[in-house]
VEXSEZA-529574 format. One record per residue (C-alpha): residue in one letter; x, y, z. Coordinates in steps of 0.02 Angstrom, whole numbers, plus 50000, padded with zeros to 5 digits. Layout:
<setors>
AXYZ...
</setors>
This chain:
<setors>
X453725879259552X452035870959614X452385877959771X452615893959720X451025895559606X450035888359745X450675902359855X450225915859740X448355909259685X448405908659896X448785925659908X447385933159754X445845921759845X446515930860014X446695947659933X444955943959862X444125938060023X444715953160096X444265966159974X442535960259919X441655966760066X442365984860057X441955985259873X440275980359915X440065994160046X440766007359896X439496001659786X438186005059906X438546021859946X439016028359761X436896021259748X436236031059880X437056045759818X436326042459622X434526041259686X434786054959823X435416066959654X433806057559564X432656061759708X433156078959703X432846081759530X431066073259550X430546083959667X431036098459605X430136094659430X428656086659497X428636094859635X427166107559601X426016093359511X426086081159639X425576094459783X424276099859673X423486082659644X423926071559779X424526082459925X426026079660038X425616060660062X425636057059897X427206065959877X427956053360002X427356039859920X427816043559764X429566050659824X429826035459916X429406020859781X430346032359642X431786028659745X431496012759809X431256008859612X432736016059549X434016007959679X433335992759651X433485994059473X435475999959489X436015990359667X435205971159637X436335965259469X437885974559557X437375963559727X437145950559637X438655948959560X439815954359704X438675941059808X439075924959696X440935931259696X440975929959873X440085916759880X441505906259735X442775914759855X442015907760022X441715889559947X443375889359872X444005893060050X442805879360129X443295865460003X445145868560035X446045855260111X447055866560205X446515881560338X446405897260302X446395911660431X446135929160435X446895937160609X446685956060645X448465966760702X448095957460863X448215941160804X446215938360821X445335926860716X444005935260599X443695920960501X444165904660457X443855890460323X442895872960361X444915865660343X445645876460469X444145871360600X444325851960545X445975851560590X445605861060753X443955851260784X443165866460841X441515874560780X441735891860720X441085900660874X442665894860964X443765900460856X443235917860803X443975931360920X445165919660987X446925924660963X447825914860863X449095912461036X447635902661141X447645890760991X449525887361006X450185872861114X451085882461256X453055877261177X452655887861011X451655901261089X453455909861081X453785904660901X452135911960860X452735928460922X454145926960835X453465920660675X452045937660674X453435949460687X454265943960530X452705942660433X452575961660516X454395964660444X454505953060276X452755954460232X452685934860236X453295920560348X453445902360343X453495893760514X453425878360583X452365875360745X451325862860854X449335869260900X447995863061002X446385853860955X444855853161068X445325835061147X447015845261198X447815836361095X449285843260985X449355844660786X450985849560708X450425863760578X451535874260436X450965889960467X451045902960310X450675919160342X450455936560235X450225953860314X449055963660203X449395981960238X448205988360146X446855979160235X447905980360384X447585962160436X448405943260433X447975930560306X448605913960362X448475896660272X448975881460386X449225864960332X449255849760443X451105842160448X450605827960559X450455814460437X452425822360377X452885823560573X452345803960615X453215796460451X454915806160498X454855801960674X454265783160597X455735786760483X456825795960644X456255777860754X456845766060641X458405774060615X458615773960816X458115756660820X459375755360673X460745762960765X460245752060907X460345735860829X462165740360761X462695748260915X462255730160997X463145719760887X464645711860937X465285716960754X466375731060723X465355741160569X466245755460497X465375765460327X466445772360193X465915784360057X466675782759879X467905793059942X468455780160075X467945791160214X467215786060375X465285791960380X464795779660506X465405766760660X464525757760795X465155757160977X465745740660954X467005747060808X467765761660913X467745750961089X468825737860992X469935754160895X470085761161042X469235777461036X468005785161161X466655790361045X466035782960867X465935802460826X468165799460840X468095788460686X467035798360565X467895806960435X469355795960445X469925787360281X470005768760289X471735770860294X472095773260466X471245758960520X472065748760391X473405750960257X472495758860103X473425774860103X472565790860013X471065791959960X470895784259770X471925770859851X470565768259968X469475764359829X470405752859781X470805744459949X468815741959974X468565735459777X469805723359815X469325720859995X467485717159932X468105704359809X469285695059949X467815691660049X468075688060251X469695687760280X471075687560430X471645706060427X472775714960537X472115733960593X472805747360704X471915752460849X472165771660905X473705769561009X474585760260868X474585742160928X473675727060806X472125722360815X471675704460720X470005704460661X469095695260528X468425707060421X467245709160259X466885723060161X465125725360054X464575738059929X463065747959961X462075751759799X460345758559766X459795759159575X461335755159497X462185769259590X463645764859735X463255774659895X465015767559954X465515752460062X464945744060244X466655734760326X466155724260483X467545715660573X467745704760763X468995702660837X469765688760843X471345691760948X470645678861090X470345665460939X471895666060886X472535666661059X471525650061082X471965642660935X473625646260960X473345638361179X472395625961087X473945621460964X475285623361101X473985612161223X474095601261098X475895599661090X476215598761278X474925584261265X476165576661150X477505581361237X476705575761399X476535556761300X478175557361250X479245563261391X478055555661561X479075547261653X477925534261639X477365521261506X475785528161401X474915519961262X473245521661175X472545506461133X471145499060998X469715494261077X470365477761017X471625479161137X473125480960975X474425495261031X474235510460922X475245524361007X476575520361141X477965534661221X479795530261232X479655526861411X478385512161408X479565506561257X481295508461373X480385501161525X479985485861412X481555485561334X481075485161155X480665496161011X479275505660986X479055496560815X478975480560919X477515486261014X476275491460872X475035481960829X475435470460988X473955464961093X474245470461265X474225450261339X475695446661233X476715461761348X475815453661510X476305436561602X474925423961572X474445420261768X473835442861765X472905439661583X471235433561647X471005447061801X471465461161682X470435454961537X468715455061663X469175472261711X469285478461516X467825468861482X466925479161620X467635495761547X467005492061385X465385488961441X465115503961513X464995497561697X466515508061773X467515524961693X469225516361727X470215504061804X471715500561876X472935484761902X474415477461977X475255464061851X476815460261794X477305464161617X478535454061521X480295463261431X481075458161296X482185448161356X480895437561461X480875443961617X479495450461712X479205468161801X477735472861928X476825488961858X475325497661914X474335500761760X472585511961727X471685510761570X470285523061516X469105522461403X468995537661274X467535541461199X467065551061032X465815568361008X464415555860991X464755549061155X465375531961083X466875522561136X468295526761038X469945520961102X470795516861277X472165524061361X473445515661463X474555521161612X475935509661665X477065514561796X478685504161857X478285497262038X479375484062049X480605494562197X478865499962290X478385480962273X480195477562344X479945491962479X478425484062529X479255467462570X480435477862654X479105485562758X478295469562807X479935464062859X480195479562960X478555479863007X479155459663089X480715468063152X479575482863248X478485470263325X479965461163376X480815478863436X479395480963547X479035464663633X481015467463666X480795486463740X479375478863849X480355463763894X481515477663934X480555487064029X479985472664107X481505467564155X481995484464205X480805483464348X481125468564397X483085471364420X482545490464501X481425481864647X483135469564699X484265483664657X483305495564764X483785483864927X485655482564868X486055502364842X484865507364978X485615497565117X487295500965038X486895520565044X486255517165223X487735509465298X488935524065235X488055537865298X487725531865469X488545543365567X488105532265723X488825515965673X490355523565545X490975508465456X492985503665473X494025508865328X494115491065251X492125487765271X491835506265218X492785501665048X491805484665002X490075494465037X490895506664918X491265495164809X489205486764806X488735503264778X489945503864616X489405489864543X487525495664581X487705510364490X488645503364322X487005488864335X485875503664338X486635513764199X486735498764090X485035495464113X484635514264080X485625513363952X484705499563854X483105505363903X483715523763846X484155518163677X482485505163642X481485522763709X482485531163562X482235519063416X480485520463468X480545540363489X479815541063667X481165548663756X480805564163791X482065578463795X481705595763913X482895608763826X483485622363966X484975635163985X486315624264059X488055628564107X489355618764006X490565619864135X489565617764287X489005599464214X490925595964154X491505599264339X490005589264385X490555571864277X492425574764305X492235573664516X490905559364481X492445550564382X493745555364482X493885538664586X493715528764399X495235540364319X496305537964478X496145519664475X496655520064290X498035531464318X497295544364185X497305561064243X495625573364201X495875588964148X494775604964103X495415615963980X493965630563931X494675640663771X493485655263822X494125655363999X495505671463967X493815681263911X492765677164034X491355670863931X489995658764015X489805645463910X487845643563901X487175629063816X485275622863771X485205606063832X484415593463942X485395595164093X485335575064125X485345570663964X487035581563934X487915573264091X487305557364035X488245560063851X489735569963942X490035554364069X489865540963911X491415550463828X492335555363978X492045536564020X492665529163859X494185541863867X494535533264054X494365518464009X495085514763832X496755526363895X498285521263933X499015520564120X499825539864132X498745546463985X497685561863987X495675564163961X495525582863934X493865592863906X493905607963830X492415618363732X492525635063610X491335645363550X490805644663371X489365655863274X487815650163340X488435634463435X489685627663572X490995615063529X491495603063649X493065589763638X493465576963747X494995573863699X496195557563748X497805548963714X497365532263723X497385517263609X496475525763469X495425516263339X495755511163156X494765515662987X494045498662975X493375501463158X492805518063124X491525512762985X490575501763119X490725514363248X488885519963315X488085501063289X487225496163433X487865482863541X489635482563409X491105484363534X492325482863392X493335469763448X493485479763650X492475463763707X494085453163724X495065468263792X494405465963976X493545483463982X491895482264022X490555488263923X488935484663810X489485494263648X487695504563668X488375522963757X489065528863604X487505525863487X486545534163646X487695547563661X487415554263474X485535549863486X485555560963640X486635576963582X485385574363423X483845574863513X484585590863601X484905599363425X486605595263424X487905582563350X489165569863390X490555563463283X492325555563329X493735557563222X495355545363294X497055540063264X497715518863282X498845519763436X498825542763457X496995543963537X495215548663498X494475567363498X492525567863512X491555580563454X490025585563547X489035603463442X487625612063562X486655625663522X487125641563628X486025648963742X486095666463798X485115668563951X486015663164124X485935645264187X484745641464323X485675634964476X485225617664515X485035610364698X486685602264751X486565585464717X487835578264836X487505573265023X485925577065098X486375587765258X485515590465412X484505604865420X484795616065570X483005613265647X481775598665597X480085602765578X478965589465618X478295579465471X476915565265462X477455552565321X476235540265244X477465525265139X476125513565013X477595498964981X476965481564992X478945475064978X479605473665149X481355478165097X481005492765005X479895498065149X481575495865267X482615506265147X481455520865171X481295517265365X483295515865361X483305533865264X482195542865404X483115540165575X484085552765502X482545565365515X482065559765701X480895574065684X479865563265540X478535551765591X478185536765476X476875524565442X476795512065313X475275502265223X475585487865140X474025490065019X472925502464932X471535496265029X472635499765189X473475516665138X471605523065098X471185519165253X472495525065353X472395540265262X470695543465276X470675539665471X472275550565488X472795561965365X474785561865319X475625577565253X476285569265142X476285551865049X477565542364974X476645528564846X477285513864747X476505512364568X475925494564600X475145488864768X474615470964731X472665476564769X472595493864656X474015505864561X474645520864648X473645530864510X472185523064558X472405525964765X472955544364714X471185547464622X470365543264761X471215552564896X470995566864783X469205565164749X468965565464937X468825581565034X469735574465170X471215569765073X471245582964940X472665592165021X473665577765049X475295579364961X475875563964829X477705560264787X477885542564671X479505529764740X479365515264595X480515503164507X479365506864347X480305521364250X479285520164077X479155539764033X477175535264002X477175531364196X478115547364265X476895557264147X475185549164197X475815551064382X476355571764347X474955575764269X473595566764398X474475577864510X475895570864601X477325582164669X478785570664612X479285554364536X480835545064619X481455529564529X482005514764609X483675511864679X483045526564789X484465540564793X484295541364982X484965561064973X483845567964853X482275557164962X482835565765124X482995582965032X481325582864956X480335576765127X481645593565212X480805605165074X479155597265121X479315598565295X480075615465251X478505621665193
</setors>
């Protein structure tokens, strides 16, 4: 209503403004006109008299004051009074508050009040004949447009707009303006909004900052009028409902985020809600799945009068989820006390028992009830008291985190067990000891292992003084053995000299009873290599019946002599399968001859030693099969001890009782398997598995004699052998290769020499000259450019695999063991010669 009757008094002191100065101007010419009439009617009276007495200057005079006279008398009071009304209507203007501006049809200031230029802080000769435009800040210079043309079309117009003071800067203004048409001008009053503009954008700011602050609290806030509608949720509220926007949850009823149904039971639900205070509550997110939150509910009020309700709610799905891993933790930590398969207690710091598991109890053998409230000594033999004791003392003091102990802990029924028991010390929030926690675990079998393992560890000390001694020994019956075989070897193959029948079959003979000496020191020295895993194993692709062919002809003579006739009898022979093994060629002979050997030997005169082989999956089955005494169960159980003939001692037969363990360690090592099955008094069958190869066998070099190749190239030959007799084997071997010159040194000093002052082709060298090694002479000659290209072949009585591998990897060609195989010497100086 104020506003209105401000409007209209507006409006009269406009319409007043405006129409005082054309009233003024009416006034002024209705008074001219009066004394014109008056003037007139003078003259024309007077007119005779004053020409008569005053002449034509006179006249004027007269004329002139009458006039002056009588518009003075009529115009001054009418002045007057329009003056001090223009003069109420211009200082009612002035001490306005707000502008006031008159604008002609071009929006031209005519005038303006002492308000308007105020608020514009510009003197009124910059602001009249400016348009009203030029005043306007350049975004409402189009709302100006529009606001004129309404006033043009309503006849008045209320707009809102932002102008310009001097300083450029801008002043938010209401502009109301009137279009007087009868004037045919604007009347404009303008009243400065900024102090309205900076409290709502105070007002606008705070609620941003408002809206802020909630959208950055980890709460969920939701609104609700008394309806139970939403009016209001932060992000945090529609990130943990699911929703995209907070706009998503407005309008919503506080039922479908919880169960509160329509709307009067809304009201209800937040009454009661609002009385529960914070609470565990269950709500639905968008897609339908729970959401647990804790969640409170508030009234908002102002004067007595409820605006609605404010819930805020977290979630507290990874609480409970922790609470609930905290619980469960909790119970496997229980569990973990109870069921360890150790002994756990937790202790008084006084040392009583409070808490022990069932399997400190059992490993005690007593009750649990026995152990409560026991101090820990009386459960530990007196002579372990005082060491464990220090060591608490120490814990207790602070001076180490833990311990640990090896004592012996007394059962119930007195007798005493080694465990290895850890106590900690637990501590409470305020960091002050609390209680202690004890660890005992059984270690009475390690304790009994460990015996065990010093014993063993007795027994491998003892195993390998005896492989050395071995070894030792091995060499020393080599060096004699080399003289025996060689000479043997010599005197049957020379051609020159052929030996009579009777002589022919003694020298046989030596060379029999050379080889069983060497196998059965191979033998031992095989299986002490084994025990100690240094026996190496080269796997190839070997033909199965190739090296069966190979051990039947090499026991040929021993079968005949025993009246057991060899057979070989291949089940893949009618399909013409190769039977392709992966094996160590040598090693394979060496198992084949130990069971074709035991089949010859433990047979019967007439019996049968038959080798046959089939082809399984993935491996090759061979049987060596015989009909000869056959073994019992009881002789069975001890049959792959070492050195355990089982009872075949007394039989005659000799033997060691070691091929058979070497046999399976061998066929093992090869990635294969031995067992024997056998019948008292119907034979033994043993069972030899290989893995199958696919890709053909390599053929070896014939073994057999050496024979003499058609020409003889000429070949200088270099022999380091300080023993004589070993160095007249080798002479022996070469007049058989005439073509073959050979010197021998008797030293490493000599054979460096002799090699330096006349370079061989090639060198045989025994491992141990006396004066140096045969690896050390070797380095030499290699490091010198005269001897570089000398080629090295090792002939030694020392077969330790470390030896051969030293000597192959410094660079020699070959390693020959001593007995020398006298073929296999003279067909690796023909390949030398050869080349």
């Amino acid at each position: 209503m104020r506003s209105r009757l401000s409007d209209a008094l507006r409006q009269r002191v406009a319409r007043l403004l405006l129409e005082a100065p054309w009233s003024l101007a009416g006034l002024v010419l209705a008074v001219v006109l009066v004394v014109f009439a008056a003037d007139l009617l003078v003259l024309s009276v007077t007119e005779r008299w004053w020409q008569h007495r005053l002449g034509v200057w006179a006249e004027i005079l007269v004329d002139d004051a009458a006039l002056s006279a009588i518009c003075a008398t009529m115009l001054v009071p009418v002045l007057r009074g329009w003056r001090r009304r223009a003069h109420l209507a211009e200082r009612a203007m002035d001490v306005a508050s707000d502008g006031f501006v008159v604008a002609d049809p071009q929006g031209r200031i005519v005038r303006s009040n002492q308000g308007y230029r105020t608020m514009l802080d510009r003197p009124q000769e910059q602001l009249s004949g400016r348009r009203l435009s030029e005043l306007t800040h350049p975004d409402s210079v189009a709302g100006l447009d529009e606001h004129l043309d309404a006033v043009r079309r309503t006849g008045v117009s209320r707009s809102f707009m932002v102008q310009a003071r001097r300083d450029g800067s801008s002043l938010p203004v209401q502009l109301t303006t009137a279009w007087l048409a009868d004037l045919g001008c604007y009347a404009a009053f303008v009243r400065d909004e900024s102090a309205r503009v900076a409290a709502e954008t105070k007002l606008h700011d705070q609620a941003r900052a408002t809206r802020r602050l909630l959208d950055a609290m980890a709460e969920g806030v939701l609104g609700f009028d008394e309806d139970g509608q939403c009016t209001f949720a932060n992000r945090s509220a529609a990130r943990m409902l699911g929703h995209r926007s907070q706009a998503a949850l407005v309008g919503r009823i506080v039922g479908s985020f919880v169960d509160g149904g329509s709307s009067p039971e809304a009201q209800t639900w937040l009454r009661t809600a609002e009385n529960l205070g914070t609470r565990e509550l269950t709500m639905r997110r968008v897609d339908g799945t729970p959401l647990l939150v804790d969640l409170s509910c508030h009234a908002l009020e102002h004067a007595d009068q409820s605006l609605g309700h404010v819930i805020t709610f977290i979630d507290i799905g990874e609480r409970v989820q922790a609470r609930a891993e905290r619980d469960r933790t909790t119970q496997q930590m229980r569990d973990t006390f109870e069921l360890a398969p150790v002994g756990m207690a937790r202790m008084a710091l006084d040392g009583r028992f409070l808490e022990v598991n069932s399997a400190l109890a059992e490993m005690l053998g007593v009750t649990r009830e026995h152990l409560l409230g026991m101090h820990w000594s009386k459960a530990t033999r007196s002579e372990d008291v005082a060491v464990e004791a220090a060591s608490l003392q120490r814990l207790l003091r602070g001076e180490v985190p833990r311990y640990s102990v090896e004592k012996r802990m007394l059962r119930g029924d007195g007798t005493a067990i080694w465990v290895l028991q850890a106590v900690a010390l637990a501590r409470d929030a305020a960091n002050r000891p609390d209680y202690l926690i004890a660890v005992a675990k059984d270690i009475s079998a390690r304790m009994q292992a460990e015996a065990a393992i010093r014993a063993a560890d007795v027994a491998l000390r003892a195993n390998a003084a005896k492989t050395h001694f071995l070894s030792r020994m091995s060499h020393e019956v080599r060096t004699p053995l080399n003289a025996v075989m060689g000479f043997a070897q010599l005197l049957r193959m020379d051609e020159r000299n052929p030996l009579p029948a009777e002589a022919a079959q003694r020298v046989q003979r030596i060379e029999q009873a050379g080889a069983h000496l060497l196998a059965l020191i191979g033998d031992v020295l095989d299986l002490s290599r084994i025990e100690a895993g240094q026996l190496p194993v080269s796997p190839e692709v070997v033909d199965l019946a190739e090296v069966a062919g190979e051990c039947c002809t090499m026991l040929r003579a021993q079968s005949d002599a025993k009246g057991v006739e060899l057979q070989l009898s291949p089940r893949h022979a009618t399909d013409g399968t190769q039977a392709l093994v992966r094996a160590d060629r040598v090693r394979l002979r060496q198992v084949l001859l130990n069971l074709l050997s035991n089949a010859v030997k433990y047979n019967r005169p007439g019996g049968t030693a038959k080798v046959e082989w089939d082809r399984l999956a993935t491996h090759w089955e061979v049987r060596v099969i015989d009909n000869g005494m056959g073994m019992t169960d009881a002789q069975q159980v001890h049959l792959f001890e070492p050195f355990n003939r089982l009872g075949a001692e007394r039989s005659g037969v000799e033997g060691t009782g070691i091929g058979l363990v070497l046999a399976r360690h061998l066929a093992q090592l090869m990635g294969g398997d031995l067992h024997l099955t056998s019948r008292s008094g119907q034979g033994t069958t043993a069972i030899l598995t290989l893995e199958a190869a696919r890709t053909p066998a390599i053929d070896k070099d014939n073994e057999g004699q050496a024979t003499l190749p058609a020409s003889l190239a000429p070949l200088r030959v270099l022999y380091a052998e300080d023993n004589e007799v070993n160095v007249e084997v080798v002479r022996g071997a070469l007049h058989a290769r005439p073509a073959f010159e050979l010197r021998i040194a008797t030293s490493g000093a000599q054979a460096l020499a002799s090699a330096r002052s006349n370079p061989p082709d090639l060198m045989l060298v025994d491992m141990h000259l006396g004066d140096s090694t045969g690896l050390e002479l070797v380095s030499v000659l290699l490091a010198d450019p005269r001897t570089k290209g000398i080629r090295f072949v090792a002939l030694s009585a020392d077969a330790l695999p470390a030896q051969i591998d030293a000597a192959l990897r410094l660079g020699f060609e070959a390693y020959l063991t001593k007995p020398v195989d006298i073929p296999k010497l003279l067909r690796l100086l023909d390949e030398a010669a050869a080349r």
